[in-house]
C-alpha positions in Angstrom: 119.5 -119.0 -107.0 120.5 -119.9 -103.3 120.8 -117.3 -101.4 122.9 -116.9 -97.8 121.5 -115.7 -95.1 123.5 -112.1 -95.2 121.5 -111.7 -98.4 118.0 -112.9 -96.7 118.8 -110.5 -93.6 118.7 -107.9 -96.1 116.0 -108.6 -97.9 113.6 -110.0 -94.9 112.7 -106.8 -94.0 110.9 -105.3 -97.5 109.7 -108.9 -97.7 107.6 -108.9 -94.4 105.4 -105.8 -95.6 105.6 -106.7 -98.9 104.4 -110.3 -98.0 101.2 -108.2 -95.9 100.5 -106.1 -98.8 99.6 -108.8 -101.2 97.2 -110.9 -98.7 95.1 -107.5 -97.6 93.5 -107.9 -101.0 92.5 -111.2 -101.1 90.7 -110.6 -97.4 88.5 -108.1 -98.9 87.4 -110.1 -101.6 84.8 -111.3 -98.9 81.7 -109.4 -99.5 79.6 -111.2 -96.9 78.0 -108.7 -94.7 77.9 -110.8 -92.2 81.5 -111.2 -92.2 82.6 -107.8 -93.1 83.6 -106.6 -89.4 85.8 -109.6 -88.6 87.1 -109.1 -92.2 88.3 -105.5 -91.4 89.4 -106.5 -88.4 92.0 -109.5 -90.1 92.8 -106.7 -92.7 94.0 -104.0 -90.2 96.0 -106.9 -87.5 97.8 -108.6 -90.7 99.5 -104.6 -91.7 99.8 -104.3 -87.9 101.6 -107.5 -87.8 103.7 -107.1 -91.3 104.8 -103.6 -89.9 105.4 -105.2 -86.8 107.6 -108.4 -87.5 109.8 -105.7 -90.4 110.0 -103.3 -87.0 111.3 -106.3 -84.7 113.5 -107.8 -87.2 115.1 -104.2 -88.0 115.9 -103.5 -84.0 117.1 -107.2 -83.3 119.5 -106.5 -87.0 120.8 -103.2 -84.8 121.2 -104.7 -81.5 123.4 -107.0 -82.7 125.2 -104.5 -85.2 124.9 -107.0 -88.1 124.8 -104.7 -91.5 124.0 -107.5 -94.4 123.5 -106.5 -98.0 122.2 -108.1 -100.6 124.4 -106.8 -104.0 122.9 -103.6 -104.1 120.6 -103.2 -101.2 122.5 -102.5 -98.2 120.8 -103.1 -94.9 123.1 -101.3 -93.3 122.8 -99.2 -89.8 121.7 -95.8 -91.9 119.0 -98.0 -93.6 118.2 -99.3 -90.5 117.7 -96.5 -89.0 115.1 -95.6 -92.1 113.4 -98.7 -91.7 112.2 -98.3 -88.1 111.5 -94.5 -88.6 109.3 -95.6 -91.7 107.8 -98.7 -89.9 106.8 -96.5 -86.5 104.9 -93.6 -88.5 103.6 -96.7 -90.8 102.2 -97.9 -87.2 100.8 -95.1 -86.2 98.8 -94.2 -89.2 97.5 -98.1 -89.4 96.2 -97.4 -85.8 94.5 -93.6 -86.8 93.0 -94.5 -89.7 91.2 -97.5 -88.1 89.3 -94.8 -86.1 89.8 -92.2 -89.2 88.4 -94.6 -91.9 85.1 -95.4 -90.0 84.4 -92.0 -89.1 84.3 -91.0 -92.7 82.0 -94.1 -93.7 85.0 -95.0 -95.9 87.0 -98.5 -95.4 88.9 -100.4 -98.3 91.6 -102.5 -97.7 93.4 -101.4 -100.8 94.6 -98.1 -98.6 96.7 -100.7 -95.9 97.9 -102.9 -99.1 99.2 -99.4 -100.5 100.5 -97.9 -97.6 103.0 -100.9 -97.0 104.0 -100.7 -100.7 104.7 -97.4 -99.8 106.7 -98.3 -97.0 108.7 -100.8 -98.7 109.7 -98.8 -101.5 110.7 -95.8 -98.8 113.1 -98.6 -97.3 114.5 -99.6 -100.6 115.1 -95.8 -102.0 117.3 -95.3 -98.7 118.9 -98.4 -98.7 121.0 -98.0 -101.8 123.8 -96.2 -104.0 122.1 -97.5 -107.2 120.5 -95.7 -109.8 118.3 -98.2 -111.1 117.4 -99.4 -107.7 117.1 -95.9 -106.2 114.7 -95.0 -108.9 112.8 -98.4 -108.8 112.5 -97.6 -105.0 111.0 -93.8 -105.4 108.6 -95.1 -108.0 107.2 -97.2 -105.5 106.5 -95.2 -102.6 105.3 -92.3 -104.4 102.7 -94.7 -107.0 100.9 -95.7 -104.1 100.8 -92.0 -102.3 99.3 -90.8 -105.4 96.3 -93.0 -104.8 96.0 -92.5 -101.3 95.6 -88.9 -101.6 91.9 -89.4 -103.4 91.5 -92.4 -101.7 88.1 -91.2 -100.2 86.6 -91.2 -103.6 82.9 -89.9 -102.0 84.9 -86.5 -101.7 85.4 -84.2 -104.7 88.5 -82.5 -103.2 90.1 -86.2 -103.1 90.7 -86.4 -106.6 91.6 -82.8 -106.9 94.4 -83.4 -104.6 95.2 -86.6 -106.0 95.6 -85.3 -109.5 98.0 -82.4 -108.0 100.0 -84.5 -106.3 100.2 -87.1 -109.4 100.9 -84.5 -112.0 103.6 -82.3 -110.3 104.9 -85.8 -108.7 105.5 -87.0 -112.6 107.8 -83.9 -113.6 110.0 -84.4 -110.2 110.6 -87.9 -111.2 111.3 -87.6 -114.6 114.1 -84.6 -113.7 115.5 -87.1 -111.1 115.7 -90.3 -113.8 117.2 -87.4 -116.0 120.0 -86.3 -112.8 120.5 -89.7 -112.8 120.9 -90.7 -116.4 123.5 -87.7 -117.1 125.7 -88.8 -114.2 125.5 -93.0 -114.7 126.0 -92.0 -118.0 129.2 -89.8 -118.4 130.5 -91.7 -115.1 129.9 -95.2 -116.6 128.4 -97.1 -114.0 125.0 -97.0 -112.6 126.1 -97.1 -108.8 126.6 -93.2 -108.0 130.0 -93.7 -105.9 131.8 -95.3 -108.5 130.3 -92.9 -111.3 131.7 -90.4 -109.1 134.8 -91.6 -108.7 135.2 -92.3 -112.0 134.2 -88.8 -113.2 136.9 -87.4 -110.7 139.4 -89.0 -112.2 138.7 -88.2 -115.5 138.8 -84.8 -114.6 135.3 -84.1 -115.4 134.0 -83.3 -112.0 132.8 -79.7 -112.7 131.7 -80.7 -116.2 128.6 -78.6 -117.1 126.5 -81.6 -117.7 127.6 -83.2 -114.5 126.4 -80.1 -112.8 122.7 -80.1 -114.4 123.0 -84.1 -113.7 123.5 -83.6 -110.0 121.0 -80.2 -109.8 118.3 -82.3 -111.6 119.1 -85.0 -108.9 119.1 -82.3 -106.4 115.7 -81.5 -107.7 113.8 -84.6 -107.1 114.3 -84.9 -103.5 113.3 -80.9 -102.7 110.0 -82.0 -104.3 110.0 -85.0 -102.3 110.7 -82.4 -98.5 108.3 -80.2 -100.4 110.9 -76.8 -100.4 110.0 -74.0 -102.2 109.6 -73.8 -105.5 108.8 -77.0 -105.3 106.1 -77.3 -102.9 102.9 -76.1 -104.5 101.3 -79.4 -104.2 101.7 -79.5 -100.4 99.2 -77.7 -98.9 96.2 -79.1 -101.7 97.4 -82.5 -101.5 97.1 -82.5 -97.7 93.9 -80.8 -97.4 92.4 -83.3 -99.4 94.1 -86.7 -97.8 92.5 -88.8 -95.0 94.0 -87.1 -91.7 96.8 -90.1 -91.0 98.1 -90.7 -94.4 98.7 -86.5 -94.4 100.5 -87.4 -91.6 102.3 -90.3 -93.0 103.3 -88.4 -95.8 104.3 -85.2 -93.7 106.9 -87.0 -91.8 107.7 -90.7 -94.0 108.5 -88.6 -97.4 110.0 -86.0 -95.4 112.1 -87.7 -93.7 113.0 -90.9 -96.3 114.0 -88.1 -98.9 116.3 -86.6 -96.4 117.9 -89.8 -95.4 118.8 -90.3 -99.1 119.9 -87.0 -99.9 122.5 -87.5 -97.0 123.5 -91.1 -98.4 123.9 -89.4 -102.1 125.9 -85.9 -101.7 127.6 -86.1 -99.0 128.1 -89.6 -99.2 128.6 -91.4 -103.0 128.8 -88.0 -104.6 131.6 -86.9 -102.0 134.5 -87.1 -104.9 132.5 -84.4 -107.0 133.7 -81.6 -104.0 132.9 -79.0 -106.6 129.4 -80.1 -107.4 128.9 -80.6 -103.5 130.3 -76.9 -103.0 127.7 -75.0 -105.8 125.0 -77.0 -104.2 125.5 -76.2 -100.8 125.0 -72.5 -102.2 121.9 -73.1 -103.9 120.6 -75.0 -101.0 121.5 -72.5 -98.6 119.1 -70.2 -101.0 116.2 -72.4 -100.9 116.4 -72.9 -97.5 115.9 -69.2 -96.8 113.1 -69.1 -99.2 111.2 -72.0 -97.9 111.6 -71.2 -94.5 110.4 -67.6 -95.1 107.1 -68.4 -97.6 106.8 -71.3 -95.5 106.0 -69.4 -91.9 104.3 -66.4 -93.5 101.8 -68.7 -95.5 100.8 -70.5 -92.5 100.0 -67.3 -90.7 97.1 -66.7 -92.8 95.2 -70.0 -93.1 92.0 -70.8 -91.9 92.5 -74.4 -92.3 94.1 -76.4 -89.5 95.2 -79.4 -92.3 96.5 -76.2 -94.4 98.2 -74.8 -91.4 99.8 -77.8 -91.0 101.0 -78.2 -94.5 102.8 -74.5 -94.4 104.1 -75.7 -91.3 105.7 -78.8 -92.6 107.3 -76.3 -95.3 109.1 -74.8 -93.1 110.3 -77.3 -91.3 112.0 -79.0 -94.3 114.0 -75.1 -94.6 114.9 -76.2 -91.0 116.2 -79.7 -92.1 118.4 -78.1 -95.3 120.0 -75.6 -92.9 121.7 -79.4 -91.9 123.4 -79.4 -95.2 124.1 -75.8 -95.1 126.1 -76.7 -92.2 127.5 -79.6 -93.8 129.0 -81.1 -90.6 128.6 -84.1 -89.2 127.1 -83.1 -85.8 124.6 -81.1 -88.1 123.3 -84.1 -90.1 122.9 -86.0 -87.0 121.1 -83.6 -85.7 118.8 -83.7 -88.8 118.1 -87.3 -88.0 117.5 -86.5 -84.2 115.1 -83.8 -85.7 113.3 -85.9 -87.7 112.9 -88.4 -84.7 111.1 -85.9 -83.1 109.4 -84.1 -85.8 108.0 -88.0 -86.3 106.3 -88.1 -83.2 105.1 -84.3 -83.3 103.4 -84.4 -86.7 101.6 -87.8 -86.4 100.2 -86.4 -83.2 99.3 -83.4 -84.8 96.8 -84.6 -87.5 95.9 -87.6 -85.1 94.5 -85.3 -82.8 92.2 -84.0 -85.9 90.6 -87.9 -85.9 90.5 -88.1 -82.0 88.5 -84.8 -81.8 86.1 -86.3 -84.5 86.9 -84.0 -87.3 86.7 -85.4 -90.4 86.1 -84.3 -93.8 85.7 -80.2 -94.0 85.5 -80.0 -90.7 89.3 -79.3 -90.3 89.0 -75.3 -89.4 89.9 -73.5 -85.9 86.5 -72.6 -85.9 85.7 -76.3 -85.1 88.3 -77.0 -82.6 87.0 -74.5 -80.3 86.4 -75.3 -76.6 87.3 -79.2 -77.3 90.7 -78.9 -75.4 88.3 -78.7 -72.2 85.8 -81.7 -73.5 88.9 -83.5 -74.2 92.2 -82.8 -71.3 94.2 -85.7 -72.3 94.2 -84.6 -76.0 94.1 -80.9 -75.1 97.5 -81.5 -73.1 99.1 -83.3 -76.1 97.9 -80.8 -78.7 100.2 -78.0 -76.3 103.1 -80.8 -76.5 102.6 -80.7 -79.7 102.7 -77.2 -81.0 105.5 -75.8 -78.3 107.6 -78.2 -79.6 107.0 -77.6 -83.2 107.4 -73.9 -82.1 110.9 -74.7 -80.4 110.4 -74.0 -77.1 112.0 -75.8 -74.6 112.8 -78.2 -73.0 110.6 -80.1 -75.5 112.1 -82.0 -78.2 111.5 -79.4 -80.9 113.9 -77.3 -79.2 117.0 -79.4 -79.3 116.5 -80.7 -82.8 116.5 -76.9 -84.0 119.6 -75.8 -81.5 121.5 -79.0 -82.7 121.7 -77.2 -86.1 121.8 -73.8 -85.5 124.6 -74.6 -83.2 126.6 -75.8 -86.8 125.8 -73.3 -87.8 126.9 -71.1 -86.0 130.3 -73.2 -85.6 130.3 -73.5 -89.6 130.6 -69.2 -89.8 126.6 -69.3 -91.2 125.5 -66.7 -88.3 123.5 -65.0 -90.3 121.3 -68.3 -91.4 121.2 -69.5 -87.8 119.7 -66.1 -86.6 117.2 -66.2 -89.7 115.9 -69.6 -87.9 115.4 -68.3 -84.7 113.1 -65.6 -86.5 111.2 -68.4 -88.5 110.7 -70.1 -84.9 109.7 -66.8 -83.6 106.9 -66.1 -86.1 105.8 -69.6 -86.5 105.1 -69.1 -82.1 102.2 -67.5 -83.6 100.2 -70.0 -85.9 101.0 -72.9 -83.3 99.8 -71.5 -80.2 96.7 -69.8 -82.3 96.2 -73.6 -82.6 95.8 -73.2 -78.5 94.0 -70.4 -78.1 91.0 -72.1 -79.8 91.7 -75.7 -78.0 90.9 -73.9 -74.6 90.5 -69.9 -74.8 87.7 -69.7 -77.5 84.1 -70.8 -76.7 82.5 -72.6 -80.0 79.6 -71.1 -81.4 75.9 -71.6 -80.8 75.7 -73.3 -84.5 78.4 -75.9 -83.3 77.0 -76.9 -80.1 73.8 -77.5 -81.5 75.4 -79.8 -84.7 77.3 -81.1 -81.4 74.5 -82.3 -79.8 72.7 -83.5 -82.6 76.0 -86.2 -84.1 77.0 -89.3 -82.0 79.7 -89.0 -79.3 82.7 -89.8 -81.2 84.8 -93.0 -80.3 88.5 -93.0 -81.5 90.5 -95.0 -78.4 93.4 -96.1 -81.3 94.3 -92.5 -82.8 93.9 -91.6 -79.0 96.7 -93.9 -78.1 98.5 -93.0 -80.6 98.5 -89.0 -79.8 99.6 -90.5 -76.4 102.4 -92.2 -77.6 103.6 -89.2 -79.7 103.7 -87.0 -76.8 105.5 -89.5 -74.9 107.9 -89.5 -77.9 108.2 -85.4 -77.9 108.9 -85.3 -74.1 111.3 -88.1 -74.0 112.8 -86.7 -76.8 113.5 -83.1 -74.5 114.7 -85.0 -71.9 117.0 -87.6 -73.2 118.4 -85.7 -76.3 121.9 -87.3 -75.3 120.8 -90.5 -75.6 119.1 -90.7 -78.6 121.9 -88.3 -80.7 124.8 -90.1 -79.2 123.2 -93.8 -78.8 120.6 -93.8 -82.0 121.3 -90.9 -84.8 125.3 -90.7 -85.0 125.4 -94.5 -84.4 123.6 -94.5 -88.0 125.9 -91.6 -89.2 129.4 -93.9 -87.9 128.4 -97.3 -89.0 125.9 -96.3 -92.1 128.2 -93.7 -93.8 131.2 -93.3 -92.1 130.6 -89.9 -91.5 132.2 -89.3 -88.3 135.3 -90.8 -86.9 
């Protein structure tokens, strides 16, 4: 089959990282000691280079506002947008777990091949209206998640996780193939839109099995922003994943699953107004739930990783306030949100590698005093947690008054004001984070372990804290620019959303 070059534009940029995943494991089939460091080295510059070319390919396809497609898979500026968000967190956790990996005596080149699997099948699930590709796409970015969860096989907790993650994981997917199946099925056609349209026509919009079709749908991508009841696995699945893929999966599943919600119900399931109108309400109930157990669980932890986790609860109850809303302003302030939650979460558990802590070593007991050993990360830790606490003018801040603001507009006062509480209580877990970076001394028992270990040595997750604060303060200054220039730009020419 010949294929033009709309149809290669669209597929050139899974291909790239696809291309980068299957040569990783034919590097490490080297066992040669000698060898072994320039080895690693090839492995970790070909996924830098794979995520790389897919990341400069993506931004030359939106300078010039081309939007090819190939049948299916639309490359258009929505997907777009996906692909650079995915391809930028995929950088960052290449570059932490370089420094991550080697700290923990642990590096196999399977983890890169899986991570950019993962990151191709994020791109594809967003990129499409079909069912059988949609599926095909989740499949494959949550296989290789499951693996890299207990990838650090020397640790029991690993497997634990892993297995969590797995098991739960399985029972979200099968209830989405199910959503899926009823809807295709009744609506004859596997693209949602025109199984839609069809089912509006036939006057079976608010048929009963159209409505557990869509709620079963609805299902699969709250597991996926882990919202409560679905978020069990979270916190455990975290806990026991190397430091940058928790990251990567804290913001890249967050933020993929989001994307494709807003490309599936209010976009190809827009002719089923009556579905759309009974979920809004029972996302609006969820969201108050997982905002609330999300805050109050994070309180309580010991366990910066776990902290973290609750923390990333709550923020998804933040992002479904967006559909709450249901405006356009709202979702494009869910993307602008997810910009800068990007940037604030992969500098969060980067900071964990460049202060050296690795495996149980994750409490607030151990980051005591390090803030002072270590200014430049102490000053991007407070960047950090201000902004995931909302306080301005930090990019946190906007993202969250982006949506309250719809809400408020949209007549939901009494959702918006239950936000501002969350932000409130959540002040107190994220500058607790603070108060043992630079007010708590560590303990006699540390500083002698201290003394006793190597300096530790991690210039790349560093950097890459850096960069993420750079990210969370441009974000608080030039909020206009990226809503009005970057997010709605994917909103006008990705779903024609706004007009």
């Amino acid at each position: 089959m010949n294929l033009t070059p709309s149809q290669w534009a669209a597929l050139l940029p899974l291909l790239i990282p696809t291309l980068g995943a299957c040569l990783i494991p034919l590097m490490s089939l080297d066992k040669d000691q000698a060898s072994a460091k320039w080895i690693r080295g090839a492995m970790y510059g070909t996924a830098l280079l794979a995520v790389g070319a897919s990341f400069w390919y993506l931004t030359g396809l939106w300078n010039t506002g081309a939007q090819p497609s190939f049948f299916q898979l639309r490359m258009d500026r929505l997907a777009q947008f996906t692909g650079i968000f995915v391809l930028v967190a995929a950088a960052l956790t290449i570059l932490q777990s370089w420094d991550h990996f080697h700290q923990e005596g642990w590096v196999k080149g399977e983890t890169l091949s899986l991570l950019l699997f993962s990151v191709v099948g994020m791109m594809l699930f967003a990129s499409t209206t079909h069912f059988a590709v949609l599926f095909l796409g989740l499949e494959l970015f949550s296989i290789p998640l499951y693996a890299l969860v207990g990838t650090v096989r020397a640790r029991a907790e690993s497997a634990e996780g892993g297995m969590k993650y797995f098991l739960t994981g399985a029972v979200a997917s099968s209830c989405f193939l199910m959503g899926g199946v009823l809807i295709c099925g009744l609506g004859g056609n596997f693209d949602l839109a025109a199984a839609a349209l069809t089912l509006k026509v036939q006057g079976l919009a608010l048929d009963p099995l159209v409505l557990v079709g869509a709620a079963l749908l609805l299902l699969g991508f709250l597991f996926k922003v882990s919202a409560v009841p679905f978020h069990q696995w979270t916190p455990d699945a975290y806990e026991a994943s190397p430091h940058p893929i928790a990251g990567f999966m804290s913001v890249a599943t967050k933020g993929v699953a989001f994307i494709a919600l807003l490309r599936i119900f209010p976009g190809s399931l827009a002719p089923l107004s009556g579905v759309g109108v009974k979920l809004q309400s029972v996302v609006a109930v969820l969201a108050v739930a997982t905002l609330v157990l999300g805050n109050l669980t994070a309180l309580v932890q010991t366990n910066v990783k776990r902290m973290l986790a609750y923390s990333s609860i709550s923020h998804a109850g933040y992002l479904m306030l967006a559909f709450v809303a249901g405006t356009p302003a709202a979702f494009s302030g869910m993307l602008y949100y997810l910009v800068i939650y990007l940037a604030m979460n992969m500098g969060a558990f980067g900071l964990l590698t460049a202060f050296g802590l690795v495996g149980e070593h994750t409490t607030f007991d151990d980051l005591r005093g390090l803030g002072w050993k270590r200014p430049a990360m102490g000053v991007a830790a407070a960047i950090f947690m201000l902004s995931l606490a909302g306080i301005p003018p930090l990019g946190g801040f906007f993202g969250k008054y982006m949506i309250f603001r719809e809400l408020v507009s949209t007549g939901h006062v009494g959702m918006a004001i239950l936000g501002v509480l969350a932000s409130l209580v959540s002040a107190y877990y994220y500058l607790r984070f603070l108060v043992a970076l630079f007010l708590q001394a560590p303990s006699a028992e540390a500083e002698r372990l201290a003394s006793d270990r190597p300096a530790v040595h991690a210039p790349y997750a560093g950097a890459t804290v850096l960069v993420a604060a750079g990210i969370v303060l441009a974000g608080g200054f030039l909020q206009t620019f990226l809503a009005d220039g970057f997010t709605r730009r994917a909103l006008v020419d990705g779903l024609g959303l706004i007009r």
